[in-house]
N, C-alpha and C positions, 0 to 999 in steps of 0.2 A: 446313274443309280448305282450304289456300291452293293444292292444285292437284286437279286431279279423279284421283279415281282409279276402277281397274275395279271391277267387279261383285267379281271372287275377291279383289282386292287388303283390299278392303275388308272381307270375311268373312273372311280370315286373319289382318287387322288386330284386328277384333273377337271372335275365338274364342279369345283370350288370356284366359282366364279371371279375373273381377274375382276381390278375394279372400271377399267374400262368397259367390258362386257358387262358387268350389273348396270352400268349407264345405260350401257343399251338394250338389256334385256336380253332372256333367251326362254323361250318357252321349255325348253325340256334339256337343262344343261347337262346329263349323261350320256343324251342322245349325239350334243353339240362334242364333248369330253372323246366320245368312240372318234367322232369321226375327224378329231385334230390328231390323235393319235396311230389312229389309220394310216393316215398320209404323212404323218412325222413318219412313220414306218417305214412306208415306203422310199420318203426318201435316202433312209439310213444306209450308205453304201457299203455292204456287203461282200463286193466282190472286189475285197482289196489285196495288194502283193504282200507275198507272204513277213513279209520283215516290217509292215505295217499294223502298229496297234489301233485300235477303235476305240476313242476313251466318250464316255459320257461326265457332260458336267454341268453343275445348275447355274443359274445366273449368278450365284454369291462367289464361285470358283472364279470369275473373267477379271480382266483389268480393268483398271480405271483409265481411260485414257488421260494424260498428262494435256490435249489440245483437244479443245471445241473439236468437232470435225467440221468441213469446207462445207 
C-alpha cells in the first residue's frame, strides 16, 4: 500500500471477491474480507532490526519466474 488506509477502506477493498472464491461462494464477503486481513496482520512481522525496511507490495510488483517451478 503506498498510503495507509482504514480499517473499512481496506475490508471493502478486499471483499471483492477473487474469482476463485465467487466459484465457490461466500455468504457474507466483508465478514470473509475482516478476517483475511486479520491474520494477514498478524502475520506482518513487526519486530524487525532496526536497519530493516518492511516494504508492501501487490502481485503486479513480483517477477516473472524465467522457470516452471519443480
Amino acid at each position: 500500500m503506498s498510503q495507509e488506509q482504514s480499517d473499512q477502506e481496506r475490508i471493502e477493498s478486499r471483499a471483492h471477491l477473487l474469482p476463485e472464491e465467487a466459484t465457490a461462494g461466500s455468504q457474507d464477503p466483508a465478514a470473509q474480507a475482516d478476517a483475511i486481513l486479520a491474520e494477514s496482520d498478524l502475520r506482518e512481522d513487526t519486530d524487525l532490526a532496526e536497519d530493516t525496511t518492511l516494504e508492501h507490495r501487490t502481485s503486479d510488483q513480483t517477477v516473472t519466474p524465467s522457470e516452471p517451478p519443480d
